[in-house]
Backbone as a ProteinNet text record, in pm:
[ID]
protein_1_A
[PRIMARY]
XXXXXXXXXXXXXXXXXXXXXXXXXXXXXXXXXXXXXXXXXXXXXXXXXXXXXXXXXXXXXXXXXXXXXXXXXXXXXXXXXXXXXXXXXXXXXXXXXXXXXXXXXXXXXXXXXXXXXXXXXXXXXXXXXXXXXXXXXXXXXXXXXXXXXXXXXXXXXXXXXXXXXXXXXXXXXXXXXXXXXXXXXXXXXXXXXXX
[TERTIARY]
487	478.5	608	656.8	783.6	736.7	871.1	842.4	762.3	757	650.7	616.5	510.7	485.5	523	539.9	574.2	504.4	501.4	433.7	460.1	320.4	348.9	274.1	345.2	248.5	247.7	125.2	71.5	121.2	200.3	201.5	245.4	252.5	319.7	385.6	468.6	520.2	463.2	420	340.1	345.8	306.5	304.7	194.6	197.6	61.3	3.6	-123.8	-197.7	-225	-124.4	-125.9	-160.4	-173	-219.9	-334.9	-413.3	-524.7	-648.2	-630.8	-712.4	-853.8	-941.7	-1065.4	-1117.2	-971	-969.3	-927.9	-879.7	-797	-908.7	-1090.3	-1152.4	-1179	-1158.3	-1140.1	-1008.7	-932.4	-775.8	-636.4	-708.1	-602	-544.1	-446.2	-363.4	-263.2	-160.2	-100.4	-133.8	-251	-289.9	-362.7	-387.9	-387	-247.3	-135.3	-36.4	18.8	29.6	45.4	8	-154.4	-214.4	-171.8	-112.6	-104.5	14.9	135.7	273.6	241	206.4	146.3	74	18.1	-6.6	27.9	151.4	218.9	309.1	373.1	448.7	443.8	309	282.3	211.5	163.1	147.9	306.1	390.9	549.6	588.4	598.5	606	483.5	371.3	299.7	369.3	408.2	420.2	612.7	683.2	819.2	819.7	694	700.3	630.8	590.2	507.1	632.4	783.5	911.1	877.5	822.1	794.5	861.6	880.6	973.8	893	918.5	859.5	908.4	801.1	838.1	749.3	780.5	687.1	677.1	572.7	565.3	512.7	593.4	596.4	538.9	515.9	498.2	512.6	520.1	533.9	645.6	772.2	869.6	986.6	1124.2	1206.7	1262	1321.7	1326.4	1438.6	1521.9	1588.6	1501.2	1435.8	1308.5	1267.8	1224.9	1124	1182.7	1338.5	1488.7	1492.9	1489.6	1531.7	1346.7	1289.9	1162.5	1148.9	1146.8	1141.2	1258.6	1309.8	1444	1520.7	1654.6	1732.4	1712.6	1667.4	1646	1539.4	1456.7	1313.3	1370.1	1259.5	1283.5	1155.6	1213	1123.8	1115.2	967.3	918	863.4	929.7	820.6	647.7	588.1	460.1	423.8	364.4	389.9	259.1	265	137.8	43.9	-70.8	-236.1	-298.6	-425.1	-519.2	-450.6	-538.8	-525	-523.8	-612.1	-554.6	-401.3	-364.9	-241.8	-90.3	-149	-26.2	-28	-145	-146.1	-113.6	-113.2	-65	14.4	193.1	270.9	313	260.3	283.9	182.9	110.3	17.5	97	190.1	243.7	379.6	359.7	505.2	446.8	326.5	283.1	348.1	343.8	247.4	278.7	200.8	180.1	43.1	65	-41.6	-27.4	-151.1	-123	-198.2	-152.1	-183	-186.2	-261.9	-297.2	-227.9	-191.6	-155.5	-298.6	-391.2	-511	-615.3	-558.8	-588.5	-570.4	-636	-521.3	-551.4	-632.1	-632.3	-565.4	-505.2	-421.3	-346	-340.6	-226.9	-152.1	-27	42.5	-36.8	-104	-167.9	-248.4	-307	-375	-292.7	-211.2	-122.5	-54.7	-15.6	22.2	-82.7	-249.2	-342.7	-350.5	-302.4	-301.4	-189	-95.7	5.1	3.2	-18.4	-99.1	-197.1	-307.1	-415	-401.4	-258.7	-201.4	-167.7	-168.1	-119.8	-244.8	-375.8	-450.1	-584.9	-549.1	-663.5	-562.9	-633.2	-576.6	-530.5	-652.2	-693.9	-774.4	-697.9	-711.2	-763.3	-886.8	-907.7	-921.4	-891.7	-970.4	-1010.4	-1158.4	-1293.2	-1290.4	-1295.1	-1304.2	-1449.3	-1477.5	-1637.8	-1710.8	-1629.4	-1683.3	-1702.3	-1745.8	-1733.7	-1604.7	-1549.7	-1383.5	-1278.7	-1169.3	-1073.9	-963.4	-893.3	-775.2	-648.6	-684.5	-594.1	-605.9	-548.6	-551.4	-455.3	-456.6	-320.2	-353.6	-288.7	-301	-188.4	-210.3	-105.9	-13.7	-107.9	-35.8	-120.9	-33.2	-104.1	-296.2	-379.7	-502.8	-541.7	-491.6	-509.4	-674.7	-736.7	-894.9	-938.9	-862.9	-952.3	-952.7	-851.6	-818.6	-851.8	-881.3	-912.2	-1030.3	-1100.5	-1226.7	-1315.8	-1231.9	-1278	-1356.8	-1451.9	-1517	-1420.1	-1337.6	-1277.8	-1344.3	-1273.4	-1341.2	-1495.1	-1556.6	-1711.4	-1730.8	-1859.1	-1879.3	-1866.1	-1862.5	-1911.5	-1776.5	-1683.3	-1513.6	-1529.8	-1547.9	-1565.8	-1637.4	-1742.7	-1898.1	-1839.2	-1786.2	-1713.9	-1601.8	-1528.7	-1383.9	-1462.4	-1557.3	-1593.2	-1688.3	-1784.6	-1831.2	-1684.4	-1613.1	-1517.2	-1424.2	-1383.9	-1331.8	-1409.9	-1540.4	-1633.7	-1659.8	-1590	-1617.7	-1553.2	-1378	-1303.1	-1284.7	-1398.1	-1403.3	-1299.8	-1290.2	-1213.6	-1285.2	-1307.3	-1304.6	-1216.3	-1256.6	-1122.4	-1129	-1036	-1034.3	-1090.9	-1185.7	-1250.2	-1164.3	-1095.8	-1021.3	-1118.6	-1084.1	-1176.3	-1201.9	-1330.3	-1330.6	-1288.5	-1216.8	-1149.7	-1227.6	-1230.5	-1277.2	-1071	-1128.2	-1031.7	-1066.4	-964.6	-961.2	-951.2	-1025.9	-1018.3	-1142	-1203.5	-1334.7	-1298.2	-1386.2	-1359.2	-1467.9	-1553.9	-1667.4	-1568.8	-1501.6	-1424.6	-1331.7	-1312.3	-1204.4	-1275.5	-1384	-1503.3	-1480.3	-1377.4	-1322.1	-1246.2	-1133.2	-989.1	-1005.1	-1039.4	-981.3	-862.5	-758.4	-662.1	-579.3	-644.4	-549.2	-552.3	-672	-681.8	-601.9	-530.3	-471	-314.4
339.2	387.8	357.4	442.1	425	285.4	237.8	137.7	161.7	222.7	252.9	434.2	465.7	588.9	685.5	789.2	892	903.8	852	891.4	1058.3	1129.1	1274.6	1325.4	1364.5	1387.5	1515.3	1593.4	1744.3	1758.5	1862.4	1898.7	2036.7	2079.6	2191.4	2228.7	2303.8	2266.5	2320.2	2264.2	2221.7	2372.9	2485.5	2592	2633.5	2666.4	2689.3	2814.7	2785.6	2879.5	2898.1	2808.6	2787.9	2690.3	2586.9	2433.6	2345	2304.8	2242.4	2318	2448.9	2549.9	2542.1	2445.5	2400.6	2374.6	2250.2	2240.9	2270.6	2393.7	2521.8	2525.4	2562	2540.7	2423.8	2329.6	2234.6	2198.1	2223.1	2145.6	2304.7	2417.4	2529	2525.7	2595.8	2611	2485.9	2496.7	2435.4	2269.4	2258.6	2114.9	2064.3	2198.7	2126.8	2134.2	2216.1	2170.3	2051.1	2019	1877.1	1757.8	1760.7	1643.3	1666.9	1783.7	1783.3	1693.3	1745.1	1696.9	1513.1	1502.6	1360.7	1249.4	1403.5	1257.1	1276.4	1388.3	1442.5	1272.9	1267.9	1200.2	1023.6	1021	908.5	811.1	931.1	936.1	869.9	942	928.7	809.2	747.3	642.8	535.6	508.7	422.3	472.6	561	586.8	528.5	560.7	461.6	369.5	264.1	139.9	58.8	164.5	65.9	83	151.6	115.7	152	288.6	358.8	509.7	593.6	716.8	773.5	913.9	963.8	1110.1	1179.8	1324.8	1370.3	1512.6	1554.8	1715.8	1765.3	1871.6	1975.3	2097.2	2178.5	2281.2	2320.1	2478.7	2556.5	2648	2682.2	2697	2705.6	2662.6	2626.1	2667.9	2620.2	2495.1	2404.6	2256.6	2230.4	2304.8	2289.7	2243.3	2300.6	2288.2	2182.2	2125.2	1990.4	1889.4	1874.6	1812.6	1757.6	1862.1	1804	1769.9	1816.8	1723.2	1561.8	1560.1	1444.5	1352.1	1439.8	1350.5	1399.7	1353.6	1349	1314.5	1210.2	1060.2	1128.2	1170.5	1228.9	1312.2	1342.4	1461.1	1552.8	1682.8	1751.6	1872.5	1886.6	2007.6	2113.1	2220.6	2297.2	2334.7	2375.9	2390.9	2537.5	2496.3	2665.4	2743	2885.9	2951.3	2953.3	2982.7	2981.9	2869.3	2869.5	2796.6	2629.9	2528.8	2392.9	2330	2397.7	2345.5	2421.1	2516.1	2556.8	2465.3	2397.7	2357.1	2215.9	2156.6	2014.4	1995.3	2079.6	2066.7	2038.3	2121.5	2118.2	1964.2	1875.6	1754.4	1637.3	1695	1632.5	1588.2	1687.4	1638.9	1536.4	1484.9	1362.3	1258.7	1256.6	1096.6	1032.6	893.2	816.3	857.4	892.7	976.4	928.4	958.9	942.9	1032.7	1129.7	1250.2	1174.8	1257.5	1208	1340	1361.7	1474.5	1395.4	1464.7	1409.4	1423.9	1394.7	1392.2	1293.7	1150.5	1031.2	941.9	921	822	699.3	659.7	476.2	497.4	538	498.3	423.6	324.8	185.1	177.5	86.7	66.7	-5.6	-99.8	-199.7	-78	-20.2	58	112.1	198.8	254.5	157.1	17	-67.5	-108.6	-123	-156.8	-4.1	94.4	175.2	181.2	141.9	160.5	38.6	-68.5	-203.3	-155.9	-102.9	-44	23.2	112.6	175.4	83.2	-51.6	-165.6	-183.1	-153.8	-188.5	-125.9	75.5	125.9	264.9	365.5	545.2	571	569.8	629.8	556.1	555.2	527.6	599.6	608.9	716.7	631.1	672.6	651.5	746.1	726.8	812.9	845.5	972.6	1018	1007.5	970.3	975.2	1123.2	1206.9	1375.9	1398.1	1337.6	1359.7	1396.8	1406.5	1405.3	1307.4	1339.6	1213.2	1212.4	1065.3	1089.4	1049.1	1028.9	1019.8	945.1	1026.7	1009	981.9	901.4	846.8	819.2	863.9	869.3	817	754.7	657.1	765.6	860.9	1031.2	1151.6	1238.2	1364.8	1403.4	1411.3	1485.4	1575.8	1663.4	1828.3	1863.6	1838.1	1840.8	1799.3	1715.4	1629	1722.9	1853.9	1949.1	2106	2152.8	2248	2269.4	2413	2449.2	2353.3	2300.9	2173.2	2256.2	2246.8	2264	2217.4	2244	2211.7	2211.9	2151.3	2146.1	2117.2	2066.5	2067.5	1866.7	1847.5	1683.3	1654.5	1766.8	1773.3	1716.4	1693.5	1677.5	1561.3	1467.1	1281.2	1284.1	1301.3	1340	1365.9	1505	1570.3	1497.1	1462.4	1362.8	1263	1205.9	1061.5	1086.7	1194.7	1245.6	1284.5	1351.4	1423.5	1289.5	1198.2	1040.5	1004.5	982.4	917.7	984.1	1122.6	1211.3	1161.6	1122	1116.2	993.5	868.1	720.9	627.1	720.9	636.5	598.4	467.5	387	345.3	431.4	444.1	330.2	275.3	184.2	255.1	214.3	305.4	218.5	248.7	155.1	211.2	126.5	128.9	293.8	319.8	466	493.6	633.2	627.9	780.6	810	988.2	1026.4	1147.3	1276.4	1311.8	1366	1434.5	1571	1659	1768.5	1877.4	1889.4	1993.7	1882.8	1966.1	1887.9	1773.9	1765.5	1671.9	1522.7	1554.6	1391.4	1355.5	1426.2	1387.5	1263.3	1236.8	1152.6	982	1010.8	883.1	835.4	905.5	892.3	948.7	895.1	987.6	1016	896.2	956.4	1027.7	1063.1	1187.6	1354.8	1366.3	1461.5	1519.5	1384.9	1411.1	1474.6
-1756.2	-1619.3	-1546.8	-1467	-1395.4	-1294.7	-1281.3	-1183.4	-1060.4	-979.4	-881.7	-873.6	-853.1	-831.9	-713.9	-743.4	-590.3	-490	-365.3	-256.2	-234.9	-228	-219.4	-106.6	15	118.3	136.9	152.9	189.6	315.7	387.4	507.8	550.8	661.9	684.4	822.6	858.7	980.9	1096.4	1226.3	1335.6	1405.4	1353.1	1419.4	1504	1629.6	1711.2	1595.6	1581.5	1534.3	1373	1314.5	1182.9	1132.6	1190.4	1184.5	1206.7	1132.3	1179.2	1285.2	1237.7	1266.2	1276.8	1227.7	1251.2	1443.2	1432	1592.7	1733.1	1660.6	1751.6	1881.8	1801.6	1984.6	2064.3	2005.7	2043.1	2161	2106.4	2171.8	2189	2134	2125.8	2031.1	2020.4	1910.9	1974.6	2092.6	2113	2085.1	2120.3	2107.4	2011.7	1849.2	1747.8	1681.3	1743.3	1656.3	1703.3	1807.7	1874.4	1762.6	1761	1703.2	1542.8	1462.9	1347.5	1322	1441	1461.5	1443.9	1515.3	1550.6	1420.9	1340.3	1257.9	1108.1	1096.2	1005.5	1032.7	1154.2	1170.5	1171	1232.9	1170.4	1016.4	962	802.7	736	783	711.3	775.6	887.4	948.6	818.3	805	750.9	583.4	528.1	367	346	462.6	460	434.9	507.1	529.9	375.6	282.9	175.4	76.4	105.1	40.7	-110.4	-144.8	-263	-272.7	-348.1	-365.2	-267.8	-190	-105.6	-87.5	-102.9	-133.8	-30.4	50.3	130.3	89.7	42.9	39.7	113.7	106.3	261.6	255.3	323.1	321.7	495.2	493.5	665.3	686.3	621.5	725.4	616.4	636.4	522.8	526.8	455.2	402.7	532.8	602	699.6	852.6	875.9	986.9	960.9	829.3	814.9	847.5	791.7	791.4	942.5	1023.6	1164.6	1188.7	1192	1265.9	1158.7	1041	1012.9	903.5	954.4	902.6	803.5	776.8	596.9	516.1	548.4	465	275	379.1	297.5	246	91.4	-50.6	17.6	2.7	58.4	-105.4	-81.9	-211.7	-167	-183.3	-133.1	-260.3	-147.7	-204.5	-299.9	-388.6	-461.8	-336.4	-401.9	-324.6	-403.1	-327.1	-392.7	-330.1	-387.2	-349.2	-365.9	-303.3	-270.9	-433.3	-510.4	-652.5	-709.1	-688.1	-721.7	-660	-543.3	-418.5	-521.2	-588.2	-622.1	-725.8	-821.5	-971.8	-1004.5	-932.8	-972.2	-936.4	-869.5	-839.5	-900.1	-950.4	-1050.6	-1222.6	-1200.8	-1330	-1319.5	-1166.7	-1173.1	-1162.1	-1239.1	-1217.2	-1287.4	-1268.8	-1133.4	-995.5	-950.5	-845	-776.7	-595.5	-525.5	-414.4	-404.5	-300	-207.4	-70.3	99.1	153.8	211.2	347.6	459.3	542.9	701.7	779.9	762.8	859.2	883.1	834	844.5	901.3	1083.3	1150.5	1131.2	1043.2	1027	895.3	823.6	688.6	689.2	688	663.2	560.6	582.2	497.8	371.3	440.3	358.8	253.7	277.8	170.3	87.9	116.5	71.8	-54.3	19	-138.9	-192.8	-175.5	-235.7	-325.9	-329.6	-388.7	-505.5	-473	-591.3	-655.6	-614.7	-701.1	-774.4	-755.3	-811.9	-959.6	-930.7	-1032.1	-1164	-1120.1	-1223.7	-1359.6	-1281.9	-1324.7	-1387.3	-1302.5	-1330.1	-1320.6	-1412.6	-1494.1	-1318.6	-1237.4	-1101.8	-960.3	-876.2	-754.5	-673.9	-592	-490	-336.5	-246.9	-91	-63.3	-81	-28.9	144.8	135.1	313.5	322.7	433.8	473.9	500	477.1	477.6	327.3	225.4	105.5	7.2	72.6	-12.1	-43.7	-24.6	-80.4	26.5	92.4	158.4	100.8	-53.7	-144.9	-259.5	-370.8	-508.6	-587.4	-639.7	-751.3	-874.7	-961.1	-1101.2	-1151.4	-1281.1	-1323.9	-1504.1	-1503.6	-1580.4	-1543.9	-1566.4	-1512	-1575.3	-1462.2	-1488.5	-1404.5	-1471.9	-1393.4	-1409.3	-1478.6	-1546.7	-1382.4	-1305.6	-1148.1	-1078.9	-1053.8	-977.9	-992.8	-1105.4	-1149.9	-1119.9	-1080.9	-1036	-975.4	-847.8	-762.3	-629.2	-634.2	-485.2	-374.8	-323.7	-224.6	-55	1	187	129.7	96.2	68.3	33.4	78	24.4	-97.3	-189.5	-337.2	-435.5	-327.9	-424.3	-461.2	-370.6	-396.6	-569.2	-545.9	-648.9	-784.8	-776.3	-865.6	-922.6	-828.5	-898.7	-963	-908.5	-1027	-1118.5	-1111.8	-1246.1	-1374.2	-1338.8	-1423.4	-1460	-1392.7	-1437.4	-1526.7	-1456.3	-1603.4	-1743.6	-1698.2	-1819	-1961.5	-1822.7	-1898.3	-1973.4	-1972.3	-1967.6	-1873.1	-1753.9	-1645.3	-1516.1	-1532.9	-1387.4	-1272.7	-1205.3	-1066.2	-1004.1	-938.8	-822.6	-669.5	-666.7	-523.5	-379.1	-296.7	-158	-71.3	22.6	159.2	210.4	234.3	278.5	474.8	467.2	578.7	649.3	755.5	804.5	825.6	788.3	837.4	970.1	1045	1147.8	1140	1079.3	1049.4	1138.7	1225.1	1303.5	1437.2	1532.1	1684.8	1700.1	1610.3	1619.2	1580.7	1508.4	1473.4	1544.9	1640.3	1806.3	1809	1820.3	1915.8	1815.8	1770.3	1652.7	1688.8	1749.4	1807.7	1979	2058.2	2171.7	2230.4	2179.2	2244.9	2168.3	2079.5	1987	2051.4	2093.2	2183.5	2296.9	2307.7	2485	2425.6
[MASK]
+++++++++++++++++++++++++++++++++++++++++++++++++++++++++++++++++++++++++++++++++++++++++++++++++++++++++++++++++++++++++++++++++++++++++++++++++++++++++++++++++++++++++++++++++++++++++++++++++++

C-alpha cells in the first residue's frame, strides 16, 4: 500500500440552479449554491488539515474556475460523464483511496485520520450517513464490484455495500455515523447553514 491514500473529494462548481438542487425550494437556487459553496469549502479546509494527497474532482466548470475559488495548491480531476457509478470508478482504481461528497457539515479532521488509520488495518472503511448511505469510503485496492449496479440516492446503498463486502469476506471498519445535508428537512440540523 502506498504510504498514505488519496483524499478524493466529489464536487462541482457553485452554480445557481445546478447545485444541490433538492434544496433549491427550500433556500433558491442562489442560496443552495451558497450553502454548496460553503461546504465544498469547508470539506477542503477539514481534508488539508489530515496532511494526506488530495485530489478534488470536478465537474461544472473547467479546472481554471475551481483554481481560483479553491486554490493552486490542490490536484484537480475532472469527472468522467454518466451516472454516479461512472464519475467513481475512474478513481476507484487509485487506491488506496477514500471518496468524500461535500455535503457533510460535522466531518472532522479527526475522522478523516480515523479513516486512513483504518486503512492500516482493514480492505475497507465506511462512514455511514444516517439516510442509509455512505459519507465516505476508502479502500485499501480497487473494488469496483462496491459501485457497480448500486441503488444510488436510496437507504439501500449502506445495506448493499456491506452485504457485497461480506460477499467478498471483507469486514469494514464502520466510523461514527454522520447525516448529509442534502433535502430541506435536514436544514433543521444546521441552522445556520441556511442563512
Amino acid at each position: 500500500m502506498k504510504a498514505q491514500p488519496e483524499l478524493v473529494l466529489f464536487t462541482r462548481l457553485p452554480v445557481p440552479g445546478k447545485c444541490k438542487t433538492r434544496l433549491i425550494p427550500a433556500l433558491g437556487p442562489e442560496g443552495a449554491a451558497d450553502l454548496h459553496r460553503a461546504l465544498t469549502e469547508r470539506t477542503i479546509r477539514v481534508l488539508r488539515e489530515a496532511e494526506a494527497p488530495l485530489v478534488v474532482a470536478i465537474t461544472g466548470g473547467e479546472r481554471t474556475r475551481f483554481a481560483q475559488w479553491l486554490g493552486h495548491d490542490v490536484t484537480f480531476a475532472k469527472q468522467a460523464e454518466g451516472d454516479l457509478t461512472a464519475r467513481l470508478l475512474p478513481f476507484v482504481t487509485r487506491a488506496p483511496v477514500i471518496l468524500f461528497g461535500a455535503d457533510t457539515p460535522d466531518l472532522s479532521t479527526a475522522i478523516v485520520r480515523e479513516a486512513i488509520a483504518g486503512l492500516a488495518d482493514h480492505r475497507v472503511v465506511i462512514g455511514p450517513a444516517a439516510d442509509g448511505g455512505y459519507y465516505l469510503i476508502a479502500m485499501r485496492e480497487p473494488l469496483p464490484v462496491l459501485f457497480t449496479d448500486m441503488p444510488w440516492s436510496t437507504p439501500q446503498v449502506l445495506p448493499e455495500t456491506l452485504r457485497r463486502c461480506e460477499a467478498l469476506g471483507i469486514s469494514p471498519l464502520l466510523l461514527e455515523t454522520l447525516a448529509d445535508c442534502d433535502r430541506p428537512e435536514d436544514l433543521g440540523r444546521w441552522p445556520h447553514l441556511g442563512r
